[in-house]
Residue, then its C-alpha position, 0 to 999 in steps of 0.5 A: x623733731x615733732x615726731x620725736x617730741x610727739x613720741x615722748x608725749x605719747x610714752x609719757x601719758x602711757x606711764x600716766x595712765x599705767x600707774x592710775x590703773x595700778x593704783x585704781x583699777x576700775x574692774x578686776x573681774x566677775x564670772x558667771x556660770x549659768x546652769x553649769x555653762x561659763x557664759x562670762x569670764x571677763x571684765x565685765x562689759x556692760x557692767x554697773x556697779x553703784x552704792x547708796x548708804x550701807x547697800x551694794x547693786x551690781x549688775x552685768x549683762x552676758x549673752x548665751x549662743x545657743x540660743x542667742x539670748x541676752x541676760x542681766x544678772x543684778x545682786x543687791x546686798x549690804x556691806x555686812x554680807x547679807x543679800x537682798x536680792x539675786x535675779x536672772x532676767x533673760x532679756x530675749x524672752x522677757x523672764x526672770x529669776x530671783x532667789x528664794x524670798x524667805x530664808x534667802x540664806x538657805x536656798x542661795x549662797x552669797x559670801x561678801x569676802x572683801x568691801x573697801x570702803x577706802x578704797x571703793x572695791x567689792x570681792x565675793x561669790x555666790x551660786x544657787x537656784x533662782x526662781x520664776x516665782x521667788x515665793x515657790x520653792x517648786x516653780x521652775x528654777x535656773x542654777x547661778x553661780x559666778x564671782x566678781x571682784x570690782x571697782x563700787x561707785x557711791x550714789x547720791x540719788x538713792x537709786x539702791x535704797x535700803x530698809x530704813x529700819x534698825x534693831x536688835x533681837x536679844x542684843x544682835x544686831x537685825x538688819x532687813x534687807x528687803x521692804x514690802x509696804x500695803x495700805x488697808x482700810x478697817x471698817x469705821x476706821x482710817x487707812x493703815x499702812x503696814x511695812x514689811x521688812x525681811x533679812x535673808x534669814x527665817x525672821x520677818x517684822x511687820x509694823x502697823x499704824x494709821x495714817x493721819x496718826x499723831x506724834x505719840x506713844x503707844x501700847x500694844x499686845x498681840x489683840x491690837x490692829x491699830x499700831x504694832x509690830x509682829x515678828x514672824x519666822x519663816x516656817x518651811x514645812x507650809x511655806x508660810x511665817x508662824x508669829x509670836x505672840x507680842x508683849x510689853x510692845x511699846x511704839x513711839x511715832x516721832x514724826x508723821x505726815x505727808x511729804x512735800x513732793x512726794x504727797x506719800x505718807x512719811x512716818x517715823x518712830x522708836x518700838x521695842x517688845x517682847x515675843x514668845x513662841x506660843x509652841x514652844x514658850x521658852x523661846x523668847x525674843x526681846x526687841x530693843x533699840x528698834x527705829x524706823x523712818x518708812x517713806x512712800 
């Protein structure tokens, strides 16, 4: 009688947790060619998958046997389909690859093909070259190439954090995916900070001010080093990023200060201008609706 009692318990927690799988699968797949060679086709050991805001991470680790090394492979991208970063760490040697930091779009293709957010899954694939130096098209590089097709779980401690900066470029929509910070003293002036921000396209926008600033508007052109903003495009030929000359630049600090707990420097504030091409004139960029909020 127990065994025949305990057999139906066992049948009956089995069509339980049959029926939870089909309804929320936690991984589906993802495979990861490295360098032409499968090195994981699977699902997904050692994965991690997590989502804060509007950005995605998914990482997975994989091994190669000869010679026996262990590697982690980490996208981050928002759920608009623009990747932020792609890399390769090779734990064994303690080297690592990342896509291509400007124009990432060009050298590294990534394709978000499907995000639930009703139902928390992620589906895309991507392939391209990593780089030992991201910012050096000629320095060593590795060939990556994979697909995934997974379950996301939301985080509520920011651990994928994205840049907190929003605007539009003649009405489209811009959306940073990458965030460099600096501070800098000017001789007989306080210390600045600027922020660069990057998309996986050729344009960057940099935002400058002084710290200990005051909640106010003010003007700018292409001459002023105390509060601006700067929009440059990635120009291939030098590897560097040609700026347009600024005008009409207005940029409102609403909120400035040292935070609470972190003793960093928070600002935020509202910006729109007009950029010209100082070679070629009729190519023009008007920046509206632009808001930051830059924390430490």
């Amino acid at each position: 009688m127990k065994t025949a009692l305990r057999y139906l318990i066992i049948s009956f927690l089995l069509v339980l947790i049959s029926c939870s799988s089909d309804k929320e699968p936690i991984i589906y797949y993802n495979k990861i060619n490295s360098n032409g060679i499968q090195v994981l086709d699977a699902s997904a050991e050692n994965l991690e998958t997590s989502k804060t805001e509007d950005f995605i991470k998914v990482g997975c680790d994989y091994y190669t046997e000869s010679p026996v090394e262990f590697h982690r492979v980490i996208l981050i991208f928002d759920k608009y389909g623009n990747l932020g970063f792609a890399s390769d760490v090779n734990v064994s040697t303690n080297s690592a690859f990342g896509n291509f930091a400007y124009n990432s779009a060009e050298h590294f293709n990534f394709q978000l093909e499907e995000f639930d957010e009703a139902k928390g899954t992620v589906k895309g694939n991507y392939s391209g070259k990593l780089y030992s130096d991201p910012k050096d098209l000629n320095s060593d590089f590795i060939n990556l190439e994979g697909s995934f097709y997974l379950k996301v779980f939301e985080q509520s401690n920011g651990e994928v954090t994205r840049p907190l900066l929003n605007l539009k470029m003649n009405n489209i929509d811009w959306r940073p995916t990458r965030q460099l910070d600096y501070q800098f003293p000017y001789e007989g002036t306080p210390d600045g900070r600027v922020t660069q921000f990057v998309s996986d396209d050729p344009f960057k926008l940099v935002i400058g001010y002084l710290l200990d600033n005051q909640e106010q508007m003010h003007s700018f052109d292409n001459t002023n080093t105390d509060f601006f903003v700067r929009l440059g495009k990635y120009n291939p030929v030098t590897n560097q990023f040609d700026y347009y000359t600024t005008s009409l630049g207005t940029i409102n600090i609403t909120d400035a200060g040292y935070g609470p707990f972190s003793g960093g420097y928070l600002c935020k504030g509202t910006f729109s201008l007009t950029a010209t091409n100082p070679i070629v004139p009729f190519d023009t960029i008007t920046i509206t609706d632009g808001n930051f909020n830059i924390l430490p």
